[in-house]
C-alpha positions in Angstrom: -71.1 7.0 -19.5 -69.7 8.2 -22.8 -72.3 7.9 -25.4 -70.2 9.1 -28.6 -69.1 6.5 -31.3 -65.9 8.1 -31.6 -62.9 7.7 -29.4 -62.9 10.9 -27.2 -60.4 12.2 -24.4 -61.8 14.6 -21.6 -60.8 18.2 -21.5 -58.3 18.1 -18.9 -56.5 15.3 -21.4 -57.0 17.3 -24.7 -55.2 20.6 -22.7 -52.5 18.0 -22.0 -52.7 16.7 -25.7 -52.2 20.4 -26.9 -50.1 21.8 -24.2 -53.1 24.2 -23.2 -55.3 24.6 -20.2 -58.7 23.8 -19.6 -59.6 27.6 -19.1 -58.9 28.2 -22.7 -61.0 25.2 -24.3 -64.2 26.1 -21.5 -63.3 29.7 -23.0 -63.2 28.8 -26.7 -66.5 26.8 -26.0 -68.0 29.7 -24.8 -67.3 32.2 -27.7 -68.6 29.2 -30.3 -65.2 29.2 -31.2 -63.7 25.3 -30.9 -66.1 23.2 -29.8 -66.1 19.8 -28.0 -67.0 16.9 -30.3 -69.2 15.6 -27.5 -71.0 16.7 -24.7 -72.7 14.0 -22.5 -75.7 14.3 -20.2 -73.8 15.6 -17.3 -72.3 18.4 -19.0 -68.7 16.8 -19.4 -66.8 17.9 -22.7 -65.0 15.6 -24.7 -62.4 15.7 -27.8 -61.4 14.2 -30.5 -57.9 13.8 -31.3 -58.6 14.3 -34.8 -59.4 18.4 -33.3 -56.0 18.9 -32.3 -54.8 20.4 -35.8 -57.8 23.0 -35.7 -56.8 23.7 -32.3 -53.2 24.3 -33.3 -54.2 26.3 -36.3 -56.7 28.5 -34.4 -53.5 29.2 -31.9 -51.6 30.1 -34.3 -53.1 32.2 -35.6 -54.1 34.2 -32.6 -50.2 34.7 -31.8 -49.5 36.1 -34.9 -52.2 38.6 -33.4 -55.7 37.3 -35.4 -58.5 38.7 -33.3 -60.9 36.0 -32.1 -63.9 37.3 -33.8 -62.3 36.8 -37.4 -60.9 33.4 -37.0 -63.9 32.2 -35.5 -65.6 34.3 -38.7 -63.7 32.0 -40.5 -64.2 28.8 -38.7 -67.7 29.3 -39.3 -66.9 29.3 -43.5 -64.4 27.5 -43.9 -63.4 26.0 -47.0 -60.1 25.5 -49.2 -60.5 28.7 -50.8 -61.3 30.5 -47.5 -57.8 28.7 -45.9 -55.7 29.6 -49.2 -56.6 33.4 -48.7 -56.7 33.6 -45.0 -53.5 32.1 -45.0 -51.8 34.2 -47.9 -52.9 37.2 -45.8 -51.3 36.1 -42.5 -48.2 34.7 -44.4 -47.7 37.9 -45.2 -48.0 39.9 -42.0 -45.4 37.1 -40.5 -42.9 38.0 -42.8 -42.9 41.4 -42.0 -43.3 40.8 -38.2 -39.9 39.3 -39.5 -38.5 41.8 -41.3 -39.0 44.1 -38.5 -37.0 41.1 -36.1 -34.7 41.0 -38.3 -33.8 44.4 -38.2 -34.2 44.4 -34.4 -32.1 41.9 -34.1 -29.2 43.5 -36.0 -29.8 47.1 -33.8 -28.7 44.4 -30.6 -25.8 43.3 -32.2 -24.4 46.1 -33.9 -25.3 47.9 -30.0 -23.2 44.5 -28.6 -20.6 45.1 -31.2 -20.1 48.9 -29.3 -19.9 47.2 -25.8 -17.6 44.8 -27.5 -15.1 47.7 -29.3 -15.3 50.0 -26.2 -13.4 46.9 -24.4 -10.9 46.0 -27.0 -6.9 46.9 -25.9 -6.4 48.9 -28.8 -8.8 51.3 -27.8 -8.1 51.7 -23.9 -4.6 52.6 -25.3 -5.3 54.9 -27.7 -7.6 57.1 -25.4 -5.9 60.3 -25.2 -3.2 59.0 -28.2 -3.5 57.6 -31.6 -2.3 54.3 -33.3 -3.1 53.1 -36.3 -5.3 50.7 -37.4 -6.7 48.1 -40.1 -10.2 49.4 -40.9 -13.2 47.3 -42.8 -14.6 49.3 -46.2 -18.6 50.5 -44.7 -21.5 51.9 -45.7 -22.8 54.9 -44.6 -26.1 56.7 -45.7 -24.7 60.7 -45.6 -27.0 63.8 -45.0 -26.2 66.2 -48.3 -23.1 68.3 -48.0 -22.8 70.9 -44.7 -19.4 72.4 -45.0 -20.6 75.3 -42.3 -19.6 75.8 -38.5 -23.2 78.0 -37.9 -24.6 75.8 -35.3 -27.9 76.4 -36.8 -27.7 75.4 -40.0 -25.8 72.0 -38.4 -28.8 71.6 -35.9 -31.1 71.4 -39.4 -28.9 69.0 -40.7 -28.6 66.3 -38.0 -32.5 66.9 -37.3 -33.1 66.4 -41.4 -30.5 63.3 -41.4 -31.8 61.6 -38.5 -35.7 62.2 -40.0 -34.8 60.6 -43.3 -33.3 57.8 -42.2 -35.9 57.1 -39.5 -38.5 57.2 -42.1 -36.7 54.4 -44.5 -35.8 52.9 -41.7 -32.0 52.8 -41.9 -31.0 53.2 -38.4 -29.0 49.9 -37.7 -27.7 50.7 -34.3 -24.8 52.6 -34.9 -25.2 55.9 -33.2 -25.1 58.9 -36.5 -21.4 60.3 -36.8 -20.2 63.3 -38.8 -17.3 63.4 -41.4 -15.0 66.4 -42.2 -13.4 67.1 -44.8 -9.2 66.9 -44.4 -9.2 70.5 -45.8 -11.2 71.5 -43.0 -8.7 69.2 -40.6 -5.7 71.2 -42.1 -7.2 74.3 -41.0 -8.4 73.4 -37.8 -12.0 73.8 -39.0 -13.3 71.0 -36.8 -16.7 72.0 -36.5 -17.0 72.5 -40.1 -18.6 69.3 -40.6 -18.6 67.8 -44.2 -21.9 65.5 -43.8 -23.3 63.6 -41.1 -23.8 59.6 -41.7 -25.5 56.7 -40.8 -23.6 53.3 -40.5 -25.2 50.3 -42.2 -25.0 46.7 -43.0 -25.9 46.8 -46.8 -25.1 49.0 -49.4 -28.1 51.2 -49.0 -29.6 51.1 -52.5 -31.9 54.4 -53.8 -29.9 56.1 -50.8 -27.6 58.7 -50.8 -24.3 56.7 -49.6 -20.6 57.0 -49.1 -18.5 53.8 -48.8 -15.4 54.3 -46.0 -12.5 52.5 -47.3 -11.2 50.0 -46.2 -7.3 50.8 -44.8 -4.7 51.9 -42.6 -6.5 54.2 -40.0 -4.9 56.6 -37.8 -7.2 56.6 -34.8 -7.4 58.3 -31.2 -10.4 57.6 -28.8 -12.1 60.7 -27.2 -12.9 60.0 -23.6 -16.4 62.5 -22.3 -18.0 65.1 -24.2 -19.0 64.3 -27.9 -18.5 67.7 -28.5 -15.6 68.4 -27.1 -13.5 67.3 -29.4 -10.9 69.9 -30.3 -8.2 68.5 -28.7 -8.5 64.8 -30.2 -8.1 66.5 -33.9 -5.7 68.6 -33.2 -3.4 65.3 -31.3 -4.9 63.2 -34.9 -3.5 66.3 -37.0 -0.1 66.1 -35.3 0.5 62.9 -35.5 0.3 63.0 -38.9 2.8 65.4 -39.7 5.5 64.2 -37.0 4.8 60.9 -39.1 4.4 61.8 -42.3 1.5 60.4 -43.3 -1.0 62.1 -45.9 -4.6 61.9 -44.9 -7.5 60.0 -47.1 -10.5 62.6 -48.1 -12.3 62.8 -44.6 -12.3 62.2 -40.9 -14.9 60.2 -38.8 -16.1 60.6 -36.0 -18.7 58.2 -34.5 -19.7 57.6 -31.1 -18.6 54.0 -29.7 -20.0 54.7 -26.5 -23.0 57.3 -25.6 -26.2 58.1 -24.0 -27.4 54.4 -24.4 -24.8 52.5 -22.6 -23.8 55.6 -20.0 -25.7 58.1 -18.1 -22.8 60.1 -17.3 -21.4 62.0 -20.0 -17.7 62.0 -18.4 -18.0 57.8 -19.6 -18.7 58.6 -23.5 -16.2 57.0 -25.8 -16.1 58.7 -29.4 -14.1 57.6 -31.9 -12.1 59.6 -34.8 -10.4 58.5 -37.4 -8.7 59.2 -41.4 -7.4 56.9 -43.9 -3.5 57.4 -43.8 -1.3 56.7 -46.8 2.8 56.6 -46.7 
C-alpha cells in the first residue's frame, strides 16, 4: 500500500504524464538526479504531479546539450538566483544554436533556389544562346581587385576569397562567381578576372561589397566545364554588337549548377551575364 500523504502516480504513469519512459526516470534516480517523491517498502517509485515542471526543465535543458553532471550540480543548489543565471547562460547558447539555423537554413534555400533556376524555361533556352533578362539589384562580398590572367596569382585569390569569407561566415549558399571587367570583355580577356564574389542576402556591413544592379541582363547559360567558358563570352560579346546594346561595368559569371547537385562535370550549368543599356 501507498503510504505517502500526497497524491502520487507510479512510474510507468509519470513516463506517460511526461511523454518519457521508465528507463530514463529509473536512470535519473540512479544518478541522484530527479528523484521519486516516494518510495514504498517494496521498492516501487512514485511521483508527484507537482514534479513534472522539474522534469520538463531538467529535459530541456539536456537538449540544448547541458551535461548531466551540471544540471544535477544545479538541482542540488538551486535557488532563484541560481535559475536567473543558469538560465541567462543557456538563453544565450540557444540563440546562437539559432543563429547558426538560421543561416543553415538559408544555405538550403538559396541551394533549392539553384535547383529551382536550373529548371526555369528561360534558361533551358538560352543554353548555348542569350536572351535577355530582368535582373534583381544583389549583394556580393568581392575579393580585392585581380585584373590578371596568371593562373597563380588567380589561384591566391579564390583561396584568399573563399578564406575570408568562411571565417565571417558569409557563405549563403551561392557557389563564389567571378566578375570581369567589360574592358577586359572587349578584348577578349576572359580570364582576366576583375574580382571574385560571394552572393548574399544582406548588405554585408564592415565588408568589402559590390551591389549588381538591378536591370536588363543579357544572359547565356554555359552547359559543362566552369572553365570553359570562352565560347559563351565570345556568343555574349556578339550579341551585343549585332544588337547594339552597350554593356554595364562588369560581367558575372556564377555557377547555377556544380559539383554539389552533379557529379558529372558535362551536367554543370554556369551562368554569365552584363547589364545592357539601349
Amino acid at each position: 500500500m501507498q503510504k505517502n500523504p500526497n497524491p502520487c502516480i507510479n512510474t510507468g504513469e509519470f513516463a506517460r504524464l511526461c511523454n518519457t519512459n521508465k528507463r530514463t526516470l529509473l536512470y535519473y534516480d540512479e544518478i541522484g538526479l530527479f528523484r521519486p517523491a516516494f518510495t514504498d517498502e517494496n521498492g516501487y517509485r512514485y511521483y508527484s504531479e507537482n514534479q513534472c515542471d522539474l522534469f520538463f526543465t531538467i529535459r530541456c535543458l539536456q537538449e540544448i546539450g547541458m551535461p548531466l553532471k551540471e544540471i544535477r550540480s544545479y538541482i542540488d543548489h538551486r535557488s532563484p538566483e541560481a535559475l536567473q543565471q543558469l538560465l541567462g547562460q543557456q538563453k544565450l547558447k540557444v540563440q546562437q544554436e539559432l543563429e547558426k539555423l538560421r543561416r543553415i537554413e538559408q544555405v538550403i534555400d538559396n541551394k533549392l533556389g539553384l535547383v529551382d533556376l536550373s529548371r526555369q524555361p528561360q534558361v533551358t533556352a538560352h543554353i548555348g544562346s542569350v536572351g535577355l533578362e530582368q535582373l534583381p539589384a544583389e549583394y556580393l562580398v568581392v575579393s580585392p581587385p585581380i585584373n590578371t590572367d596568371d593562373h597563380d596569382q588567380v589561384f591566391a585569390a579564390l583561396c584568399s576569397h573563399i578564406g575570408y569569407c568562411s571565417r565571417h561566415r558569409l557563405n549563403a549558399g551561392h557557389p563564389y562567381g567571378a566578375m570581369v571587367s567589360t574592358e577586359f570583355l572587349a578584348r577578349e580577356q576572359w580570364g582576366c578576372y576583375s574580382h571574385f564574389f560571394t552572393k548574399v542576402v544582406d548588405e554585408p556591413k564592415g565588408h568589402p561589397c559590390h551591389q549588381k544592379p538591378a536591370g536588363e541582363y543579357a544572359v547565356t547559360y554555359l552547359a559543362g566545364d566552369y572553365y570553359n567558358a570562352a565560347p559563351a563570352f565570345r556568343l555574349l560579346q556578339e550579341y551585343l554588337a549585332q544588337n547594339h546594346l552597350r554593356p554595364g561595368a562588369f560581367c558575372y559569371k556564377e555557377a547555377v549548377l556544380d559539383e554539389v547537385s552533379m557529379a558529372d562535370p558535362s551536367g554543370y550549368l554556369t551562368r554569365i551575364s552584363v547589364q545592357v543599356f539601349r
